[in-house]
N, C-alpha and C positions, 0 to 999 in steps of 0.2 A: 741349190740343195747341198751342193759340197761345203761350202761355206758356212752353210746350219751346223751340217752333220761335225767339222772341226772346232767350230766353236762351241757344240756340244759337249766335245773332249775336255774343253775348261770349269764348264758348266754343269753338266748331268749329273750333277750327286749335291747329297746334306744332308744335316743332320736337325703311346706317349707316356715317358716315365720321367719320373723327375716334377721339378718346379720351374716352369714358362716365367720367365722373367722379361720385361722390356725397359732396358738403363739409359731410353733419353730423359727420362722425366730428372727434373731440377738439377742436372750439373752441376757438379761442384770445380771449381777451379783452382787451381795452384797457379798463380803467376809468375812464381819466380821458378814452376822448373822447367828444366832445359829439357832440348828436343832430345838430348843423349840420356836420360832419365826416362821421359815419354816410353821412348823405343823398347828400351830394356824393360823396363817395368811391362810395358806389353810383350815381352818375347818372355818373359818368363809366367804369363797366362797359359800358354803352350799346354793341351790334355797331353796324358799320356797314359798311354793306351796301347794293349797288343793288335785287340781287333776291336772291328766294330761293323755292325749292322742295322740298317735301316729300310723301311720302305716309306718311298716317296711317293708324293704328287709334283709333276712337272706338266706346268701350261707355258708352251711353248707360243710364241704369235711373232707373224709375221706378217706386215700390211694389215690387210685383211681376212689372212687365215690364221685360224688357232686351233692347237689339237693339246690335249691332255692323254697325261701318261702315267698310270702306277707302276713302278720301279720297283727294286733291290738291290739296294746300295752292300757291298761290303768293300773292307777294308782291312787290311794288314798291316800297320805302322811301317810308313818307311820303305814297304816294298811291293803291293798290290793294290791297285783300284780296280773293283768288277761291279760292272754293272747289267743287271738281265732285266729284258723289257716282258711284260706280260705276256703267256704262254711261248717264253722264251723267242717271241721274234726278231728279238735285236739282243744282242749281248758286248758288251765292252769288255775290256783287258787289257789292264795301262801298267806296268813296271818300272822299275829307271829307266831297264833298256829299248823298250817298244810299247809300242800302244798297237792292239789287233780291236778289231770291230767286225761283222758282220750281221748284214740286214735280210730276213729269211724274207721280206716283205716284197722285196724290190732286187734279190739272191745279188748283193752285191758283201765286196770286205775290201778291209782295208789292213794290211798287215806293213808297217813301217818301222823306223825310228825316228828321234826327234827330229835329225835333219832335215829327214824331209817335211816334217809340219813347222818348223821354224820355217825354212824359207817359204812356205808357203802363209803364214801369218805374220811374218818378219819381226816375229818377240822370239825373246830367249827363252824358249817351254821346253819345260824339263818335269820329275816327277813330283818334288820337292812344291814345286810352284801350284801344281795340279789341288797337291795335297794340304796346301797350305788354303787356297780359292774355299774346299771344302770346310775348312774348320775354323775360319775368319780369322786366320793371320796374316801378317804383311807380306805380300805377293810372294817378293822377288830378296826377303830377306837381307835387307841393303842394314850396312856398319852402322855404329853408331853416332861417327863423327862424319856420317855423308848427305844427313838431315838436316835443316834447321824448320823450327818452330812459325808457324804463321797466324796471324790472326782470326779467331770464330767464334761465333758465340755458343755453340752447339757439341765440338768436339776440338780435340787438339788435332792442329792439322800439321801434319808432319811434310816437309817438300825436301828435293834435292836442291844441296846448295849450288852445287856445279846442273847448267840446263843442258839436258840433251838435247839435239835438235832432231835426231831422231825419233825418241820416246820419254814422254814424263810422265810421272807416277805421283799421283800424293798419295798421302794415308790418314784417314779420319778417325781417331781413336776414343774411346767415351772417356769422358772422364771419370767415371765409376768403377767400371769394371775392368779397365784399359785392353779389351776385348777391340775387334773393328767396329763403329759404326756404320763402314764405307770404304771401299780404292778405287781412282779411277786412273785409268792408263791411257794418253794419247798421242798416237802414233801422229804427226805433222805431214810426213809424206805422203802416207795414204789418207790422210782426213777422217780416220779411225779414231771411233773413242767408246773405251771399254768402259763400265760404269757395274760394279758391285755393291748394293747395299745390303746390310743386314740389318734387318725390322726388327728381330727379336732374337733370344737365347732362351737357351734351357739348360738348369741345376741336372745333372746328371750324375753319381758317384763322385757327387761333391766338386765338380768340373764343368766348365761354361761349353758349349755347344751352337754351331746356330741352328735354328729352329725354322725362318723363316728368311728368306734369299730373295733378291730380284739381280738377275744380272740382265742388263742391255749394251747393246752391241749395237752401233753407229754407223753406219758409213755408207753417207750420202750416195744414192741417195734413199738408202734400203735403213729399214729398224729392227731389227731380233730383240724379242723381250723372253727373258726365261724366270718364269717364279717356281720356288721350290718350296716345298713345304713339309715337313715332317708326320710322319705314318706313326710309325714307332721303332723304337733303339735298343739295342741289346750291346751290351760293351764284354770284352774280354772271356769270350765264348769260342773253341775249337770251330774254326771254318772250310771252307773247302772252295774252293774259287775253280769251278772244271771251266775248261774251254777247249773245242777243237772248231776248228777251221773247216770249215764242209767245200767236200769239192765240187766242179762244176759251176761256179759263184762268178761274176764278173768283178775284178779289180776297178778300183776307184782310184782313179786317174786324177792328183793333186797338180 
């Protein structure tokens, strides 16, 4: 259950207005560009945006349980992820500097820093990274000249040229929209492997978006699948992100 509930923290948000667009159809290819083109050309995709607000569907499964959730995504560029569960029973609240959760369902919270959910997922999570999961850019924002180019018939796949033996990372980018198609992250130690795709986007104030998520989560000998899906979006609107911490609650022991 703690394990859901932190792998939530990466996962629980996304992003009906605009035009639903899906850019696997027909690829176009450039063969002569290089992975440090790729990159860039995708990092300068990047929305930008003060706020932003959605509600979500999240179907969450595990084995053989699955539960669905209507959500309230908001956001603050740069500086707030909040998220509140239907008649406020579970509420999020992620910053650079903390991430606080508490569940009215099961009167538990969780009030930390990154350190302690790094070591306990043994990735380098930060807010950046959070925020990056939601808006289909590349994870962990790696340079330009720390990629090379690999072969696919589907998207440009971007890999590190140096192997971690720790952790490796590719990046699947369209050739259209140079948006994500996909990242996946695998941890070798733990036998961990994290797997993001993006099914679709949406035209938003002239800005790509995704629309439609599936992240799964690995690690033998258990599977967390989480599909997200878009409610509706409201962009660059005065928000209000309340949270207090209710007492009497029992701490969630990482």
């Amino acid at each position: 259950m703690v394990k859901k509930l932190i792998y939530s923290l990466i996962a629980v948000f996304v992003f009906s207005c605009g035009t639903s667009k899906n850019f696997y159809k027909e690829p176009l290819f450039d063969s002569k560009m290089k992975a440090r083109q790729i990159l860039k050309t995708h990092q300068n995709q990047k929305a930008d945006f003060s706020t932003l607000q959605a509600r979500l569907k999240l179907e969450l499964t595990e084995g053989d349980k699955s539960q669905t959730h209507t959500l309230t995504l908001r956001i603050e560029r740069g500086k707030t992820i909040w998220v509140n569960a239907f008649l406020n029973t579970v509420r999020l609240k992620i910053t650079p500097e903390k991430a606080q959760m508490y569940n009215k369902l099961d009167r538990t919270f969780f009030d930390g820093d990154y350190e302690i959910i790094n070591d306990f997922l043994g990735i380098e999570l930060n807010f950046s990274i959070l925020e990056n999961v939601l808006l289909g850019d590349a994870l962990f924002n790696p340079k330009t000249n720390a990629l090379k180019r690999e072969l696919n018939q589907t998207s440009y796949v971007l890999a590190p040229k140096n192997v971690n033996e720790l952790l490796q990372v590719l990046y699947f980018i369209n050739p259209v929209s140079f948006k994500l198609d996909g990242q996946s992250v695998y941890q070798h130690l733990e036998n961990r492997n994290i797997d993001v795709n993006y099914h679709s986007f949406q035209t938003i104030d002239a800005q790509l978006f995704p629309k439609s998520i599936t992240i799964k989560v690995f690690e033998k000998p258990k599977e967390i699948t989480m599909k997200l899906n878009l409610k509706s979006v409201i962009l660059n609107q005065p928000l209000r992100f309340p949270f207090k911490m209710p007492s009497g609650y029992k701490a969630i022991d990482l």
